[in-house]
Backbone bond lengths (Angstrom), bond angles and torsions (degrees), N, CA, C in turn:
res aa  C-N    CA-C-N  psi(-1)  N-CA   C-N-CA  omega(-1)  CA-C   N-CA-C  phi
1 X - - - 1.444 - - 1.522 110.57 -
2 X 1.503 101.51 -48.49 1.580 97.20 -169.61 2.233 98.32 -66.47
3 X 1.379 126.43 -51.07 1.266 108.68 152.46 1.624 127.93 -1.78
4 X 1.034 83.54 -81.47 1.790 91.52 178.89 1.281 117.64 -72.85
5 X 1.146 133.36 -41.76 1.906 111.46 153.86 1.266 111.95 -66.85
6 X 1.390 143.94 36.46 1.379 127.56 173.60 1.638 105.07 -132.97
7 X 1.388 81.68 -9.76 2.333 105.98 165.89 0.950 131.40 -101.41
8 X 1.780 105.60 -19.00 1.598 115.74 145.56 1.462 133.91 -74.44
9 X 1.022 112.12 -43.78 1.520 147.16 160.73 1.549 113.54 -29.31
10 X 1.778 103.15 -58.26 1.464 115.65 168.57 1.548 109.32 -87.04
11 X 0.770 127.86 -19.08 1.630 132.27 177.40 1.686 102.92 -65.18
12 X 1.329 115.24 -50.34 1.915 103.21 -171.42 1.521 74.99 -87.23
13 X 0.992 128.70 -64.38 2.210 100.19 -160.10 1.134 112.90 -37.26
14 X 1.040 132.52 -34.88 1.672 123.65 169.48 1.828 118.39 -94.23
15 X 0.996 115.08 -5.61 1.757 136.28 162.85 1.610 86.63 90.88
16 X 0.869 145.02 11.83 1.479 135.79 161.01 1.744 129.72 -49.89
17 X 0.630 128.29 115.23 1.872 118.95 166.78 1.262 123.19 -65.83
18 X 1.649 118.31 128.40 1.415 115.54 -162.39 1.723 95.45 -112.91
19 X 0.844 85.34 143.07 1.645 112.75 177.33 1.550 138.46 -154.74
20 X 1.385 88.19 123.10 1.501 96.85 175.09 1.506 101.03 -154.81
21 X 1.910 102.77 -178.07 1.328 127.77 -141.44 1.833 87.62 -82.52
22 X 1.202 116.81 152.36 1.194 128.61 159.80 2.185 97.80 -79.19
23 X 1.219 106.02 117.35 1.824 108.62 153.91 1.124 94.30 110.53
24 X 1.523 125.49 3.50 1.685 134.11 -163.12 1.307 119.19 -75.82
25 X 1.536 111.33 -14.79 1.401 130.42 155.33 1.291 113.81 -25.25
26 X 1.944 110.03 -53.05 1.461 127.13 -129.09 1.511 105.13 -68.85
27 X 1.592 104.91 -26.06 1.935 119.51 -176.79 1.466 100.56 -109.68
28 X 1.204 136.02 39.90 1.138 134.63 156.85 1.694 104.47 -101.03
29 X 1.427 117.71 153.61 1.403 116.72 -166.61 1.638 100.73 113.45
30 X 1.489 97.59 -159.99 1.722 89.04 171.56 2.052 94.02 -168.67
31 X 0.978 97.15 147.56 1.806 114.68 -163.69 1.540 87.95 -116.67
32 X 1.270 113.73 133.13 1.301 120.40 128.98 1.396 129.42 -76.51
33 X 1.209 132.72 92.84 1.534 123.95 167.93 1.826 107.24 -60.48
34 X 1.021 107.69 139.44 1.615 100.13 139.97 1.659 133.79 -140.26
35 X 1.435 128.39 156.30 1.566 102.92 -166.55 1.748 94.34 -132.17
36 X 0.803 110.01 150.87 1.740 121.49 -176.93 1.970 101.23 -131.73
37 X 1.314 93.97 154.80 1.398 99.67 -169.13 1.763 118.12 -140.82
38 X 1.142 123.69 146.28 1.592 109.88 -152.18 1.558 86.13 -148.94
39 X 1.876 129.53 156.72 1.173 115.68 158.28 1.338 89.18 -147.96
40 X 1.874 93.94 142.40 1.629 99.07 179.20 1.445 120.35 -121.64
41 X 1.859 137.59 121.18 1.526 94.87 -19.50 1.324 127.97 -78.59
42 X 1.801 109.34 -149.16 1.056 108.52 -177.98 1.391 114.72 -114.84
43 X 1.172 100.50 36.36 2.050 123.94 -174.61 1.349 107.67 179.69
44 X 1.635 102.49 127.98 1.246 115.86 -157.28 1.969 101.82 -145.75
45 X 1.299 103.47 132.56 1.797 91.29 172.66 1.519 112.10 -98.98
46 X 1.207 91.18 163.49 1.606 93.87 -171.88 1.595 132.05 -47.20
47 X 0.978 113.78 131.30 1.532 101.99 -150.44 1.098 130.19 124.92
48 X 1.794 123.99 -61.59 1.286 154.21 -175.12 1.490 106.22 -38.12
49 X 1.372 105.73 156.00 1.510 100.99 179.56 1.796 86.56 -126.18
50 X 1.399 87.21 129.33 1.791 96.92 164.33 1.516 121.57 -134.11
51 X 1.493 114.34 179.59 1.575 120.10 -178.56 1.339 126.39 -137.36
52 X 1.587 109.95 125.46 1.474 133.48 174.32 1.357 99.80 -66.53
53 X 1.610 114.78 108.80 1.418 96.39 152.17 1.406 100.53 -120.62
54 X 1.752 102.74 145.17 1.519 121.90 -175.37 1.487 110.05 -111.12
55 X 1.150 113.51 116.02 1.570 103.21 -176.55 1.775 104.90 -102.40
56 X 1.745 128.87 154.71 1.145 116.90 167.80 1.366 99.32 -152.77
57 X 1.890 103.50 171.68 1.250 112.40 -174.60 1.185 109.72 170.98
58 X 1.555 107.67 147.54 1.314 127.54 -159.85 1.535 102.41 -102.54
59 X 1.488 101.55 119.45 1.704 105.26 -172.99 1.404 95.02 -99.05
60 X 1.097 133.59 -13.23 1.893 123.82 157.40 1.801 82.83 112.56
61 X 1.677 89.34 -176.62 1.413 113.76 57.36 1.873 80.54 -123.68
62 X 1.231 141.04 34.16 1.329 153.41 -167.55 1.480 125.71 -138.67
63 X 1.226 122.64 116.70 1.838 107.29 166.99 1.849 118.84 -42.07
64 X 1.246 90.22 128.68 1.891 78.96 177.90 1.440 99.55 -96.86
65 X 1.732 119.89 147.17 1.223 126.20 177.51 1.561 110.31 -111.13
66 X 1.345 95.90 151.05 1.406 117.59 -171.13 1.415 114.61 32.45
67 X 1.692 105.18 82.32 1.373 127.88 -172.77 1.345 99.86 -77.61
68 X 1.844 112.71 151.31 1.623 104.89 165.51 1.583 97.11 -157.48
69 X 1.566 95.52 156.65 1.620 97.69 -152.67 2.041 72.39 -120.62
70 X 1.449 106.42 149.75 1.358 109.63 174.40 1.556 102.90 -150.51
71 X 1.542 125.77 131.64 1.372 141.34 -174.74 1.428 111.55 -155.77
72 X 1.227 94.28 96.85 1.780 116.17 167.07 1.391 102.55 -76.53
73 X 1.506 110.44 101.29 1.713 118.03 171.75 1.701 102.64 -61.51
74 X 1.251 93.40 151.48 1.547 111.16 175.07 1.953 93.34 -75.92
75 X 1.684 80.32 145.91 1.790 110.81 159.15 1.521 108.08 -46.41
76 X 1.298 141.90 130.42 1.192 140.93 -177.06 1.755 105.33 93.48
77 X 1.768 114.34 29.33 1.273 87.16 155.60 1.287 91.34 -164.97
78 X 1.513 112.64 159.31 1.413 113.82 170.32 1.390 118.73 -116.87
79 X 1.569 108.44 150.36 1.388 100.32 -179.68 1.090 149.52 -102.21
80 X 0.882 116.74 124.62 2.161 115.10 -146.69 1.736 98.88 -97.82
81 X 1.267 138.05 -12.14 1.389 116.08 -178.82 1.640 104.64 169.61
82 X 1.226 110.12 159.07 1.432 106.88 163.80 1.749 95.57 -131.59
83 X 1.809 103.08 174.39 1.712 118.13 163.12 1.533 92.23 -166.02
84 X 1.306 91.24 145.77 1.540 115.60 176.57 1.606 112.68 -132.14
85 X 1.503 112.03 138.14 1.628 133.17 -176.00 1.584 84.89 -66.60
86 X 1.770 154.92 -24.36 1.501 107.63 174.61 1.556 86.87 -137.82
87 X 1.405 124.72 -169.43 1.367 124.54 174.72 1.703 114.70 -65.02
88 X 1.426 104.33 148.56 1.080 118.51 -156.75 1.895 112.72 -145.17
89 X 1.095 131.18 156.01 1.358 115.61 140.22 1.026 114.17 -134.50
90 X 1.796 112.27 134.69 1.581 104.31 -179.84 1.725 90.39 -148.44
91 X 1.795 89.25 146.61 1.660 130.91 176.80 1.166 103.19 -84.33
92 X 1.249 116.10 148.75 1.558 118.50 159.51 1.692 96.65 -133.02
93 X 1.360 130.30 105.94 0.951 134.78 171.81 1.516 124.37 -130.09
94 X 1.277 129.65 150.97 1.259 122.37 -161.70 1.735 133.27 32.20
95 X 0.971 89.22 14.69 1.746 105.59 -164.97 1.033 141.30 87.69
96 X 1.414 102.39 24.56 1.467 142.31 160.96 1.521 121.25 -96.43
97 X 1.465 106.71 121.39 1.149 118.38 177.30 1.960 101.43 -94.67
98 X 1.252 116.89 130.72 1.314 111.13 176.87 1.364 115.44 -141.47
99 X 1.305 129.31 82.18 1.504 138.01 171.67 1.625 128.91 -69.37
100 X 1.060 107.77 110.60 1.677 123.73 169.07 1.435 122.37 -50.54
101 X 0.950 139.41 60.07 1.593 132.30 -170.94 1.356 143.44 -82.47
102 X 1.591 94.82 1.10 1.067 122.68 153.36 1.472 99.70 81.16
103 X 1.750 101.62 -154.85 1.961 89.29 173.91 1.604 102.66 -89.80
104 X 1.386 89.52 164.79 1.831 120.05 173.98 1.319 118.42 -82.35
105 X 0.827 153.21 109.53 1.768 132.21 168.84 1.579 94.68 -72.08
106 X 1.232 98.52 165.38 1.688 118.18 175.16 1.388 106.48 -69.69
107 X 1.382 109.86 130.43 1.342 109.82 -156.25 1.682 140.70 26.91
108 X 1.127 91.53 36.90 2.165 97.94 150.09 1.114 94.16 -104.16
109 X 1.583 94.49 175.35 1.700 107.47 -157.07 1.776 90.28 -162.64
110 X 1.146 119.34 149.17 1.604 131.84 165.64 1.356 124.65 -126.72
111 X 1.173 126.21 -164.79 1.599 117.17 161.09 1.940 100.61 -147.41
112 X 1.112 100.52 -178.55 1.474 112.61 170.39 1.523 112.30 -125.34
113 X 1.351 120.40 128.54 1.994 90.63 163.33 1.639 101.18 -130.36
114 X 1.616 106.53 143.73 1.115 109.00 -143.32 1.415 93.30 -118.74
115 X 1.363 126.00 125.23 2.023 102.21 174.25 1.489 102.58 -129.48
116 X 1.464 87.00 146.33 1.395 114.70 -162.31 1.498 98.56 -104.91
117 X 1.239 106.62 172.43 1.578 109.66 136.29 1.495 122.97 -137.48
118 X 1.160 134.76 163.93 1.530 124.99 -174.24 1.231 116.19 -109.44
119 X 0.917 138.71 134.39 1.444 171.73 92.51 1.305 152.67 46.51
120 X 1.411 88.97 -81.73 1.587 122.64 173.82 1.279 102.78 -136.93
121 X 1.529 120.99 171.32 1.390 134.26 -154.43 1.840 82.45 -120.27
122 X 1.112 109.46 117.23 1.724 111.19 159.27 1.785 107.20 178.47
123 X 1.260 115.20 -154.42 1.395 110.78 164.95 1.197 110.25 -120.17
124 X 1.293 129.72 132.44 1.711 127.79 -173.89 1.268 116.68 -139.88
125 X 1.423 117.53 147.65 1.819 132.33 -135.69 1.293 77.94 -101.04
126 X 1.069 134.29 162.84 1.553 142.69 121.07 1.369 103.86 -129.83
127 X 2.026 93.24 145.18 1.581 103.89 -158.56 1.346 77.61 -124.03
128 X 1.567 129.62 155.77 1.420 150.61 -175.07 1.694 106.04 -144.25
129 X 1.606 95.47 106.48 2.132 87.88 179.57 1.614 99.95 -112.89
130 X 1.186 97.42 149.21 2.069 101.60 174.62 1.523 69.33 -134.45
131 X 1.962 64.50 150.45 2.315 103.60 -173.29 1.650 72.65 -147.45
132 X 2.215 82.91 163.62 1.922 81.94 159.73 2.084 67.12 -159.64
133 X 1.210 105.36 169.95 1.573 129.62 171.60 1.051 81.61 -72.03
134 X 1.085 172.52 96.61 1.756 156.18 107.05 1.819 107.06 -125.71
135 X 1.043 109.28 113.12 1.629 100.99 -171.44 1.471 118.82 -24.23
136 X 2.118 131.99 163.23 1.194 90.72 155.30 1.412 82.63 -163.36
137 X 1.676 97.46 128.02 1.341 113.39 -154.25 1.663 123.39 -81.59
138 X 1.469 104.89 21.24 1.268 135.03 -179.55 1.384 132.75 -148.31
139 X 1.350 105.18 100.37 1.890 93.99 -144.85 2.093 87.32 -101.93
140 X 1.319 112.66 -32.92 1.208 115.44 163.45 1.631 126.53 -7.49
141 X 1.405 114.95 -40.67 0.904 120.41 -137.08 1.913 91.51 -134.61
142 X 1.539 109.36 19.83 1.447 115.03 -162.22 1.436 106.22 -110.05
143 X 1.559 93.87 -7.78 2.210 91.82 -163.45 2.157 85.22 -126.37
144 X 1.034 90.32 139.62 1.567 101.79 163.75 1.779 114.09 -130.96
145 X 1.368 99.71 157.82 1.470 100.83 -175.97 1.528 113.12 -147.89
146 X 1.819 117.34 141.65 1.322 113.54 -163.02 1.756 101.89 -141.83
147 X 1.341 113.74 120.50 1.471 99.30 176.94 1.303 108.94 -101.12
148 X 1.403 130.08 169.05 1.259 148.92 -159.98 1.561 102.40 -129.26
149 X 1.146 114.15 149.38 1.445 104.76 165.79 1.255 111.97 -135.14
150 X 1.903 128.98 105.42 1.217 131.21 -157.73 1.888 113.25 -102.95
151 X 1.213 119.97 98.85 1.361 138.12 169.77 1.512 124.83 -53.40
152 X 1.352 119.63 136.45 1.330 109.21 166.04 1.476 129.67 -62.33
């Protein structure tokens, strides 16, 4: 509160209009997200159906708000489905996977599992990033990565 009368306050001394969000509080603080990444297996022939699982979680010391998990599958696979351990919403568009996860509490944690099938015969990365509007003072620890290795 005192914030915001001290941004109004300076706003008419200089004749400016101050503005901000009503609830804007809610991402102030700072979240650690973190996301870990697993594929089962980790060699598959063409054809094969396998699974992304993405695990995440907020090590605090803050709830993060309006969490989102984003994984552009590699070329050489298609995507047959997702499920998640709590509610979720997720897109799969252009080859983008993009899940809504809403807020985090301080330390809960979920996963994603993602199944693919493969394609083409090569080895292929998949990268998985979680963000949330709530600062997070460790971004290190925000992108995970898992290769596959797809056989004829």
């Amino acid at each position: 509160m005192r914030r915001a009368l001290a941004l109004a306050s300076l706003a008419a001394a200089i004749g400016a209009t101050a503005v901000w969000a009503v609830g804007a509080s809610a991402s102030e603080g700072s979240a650690d997200l973190t996301i870990d990444h697993v594929s089962s297996p980790k060699s598959v022939h063409v054809g094969g159906t396998f699974e992304y699982v993405v695990f995440f979680a907020d090590n605090g010391p803050d709830s993060a708000v309006n969490a989102q998990l984003v994984d552009p599958l590699p070329a050489g696979m298609t995507f047959d489905g997702v499920t998640a351990t709590r509610p979720v919403s997720c897109n799969y568009s252009g080859g983008v996977l993009t899940c809504g996860l809403g807020g985090i509490s301080l330390h809960n944690q979920g996963s994603l599992t993602i199944t693919v099938t493969a394609t083409q015969v090569g080895r292929f990365k998949n990268t998985a990033t979680i963000s949330s509007d709530t600062s997070d003072p460790n971004l290190s620890n925000n992108t995970a990565h898992r290769v596959v290795k797809v056989t004829p």
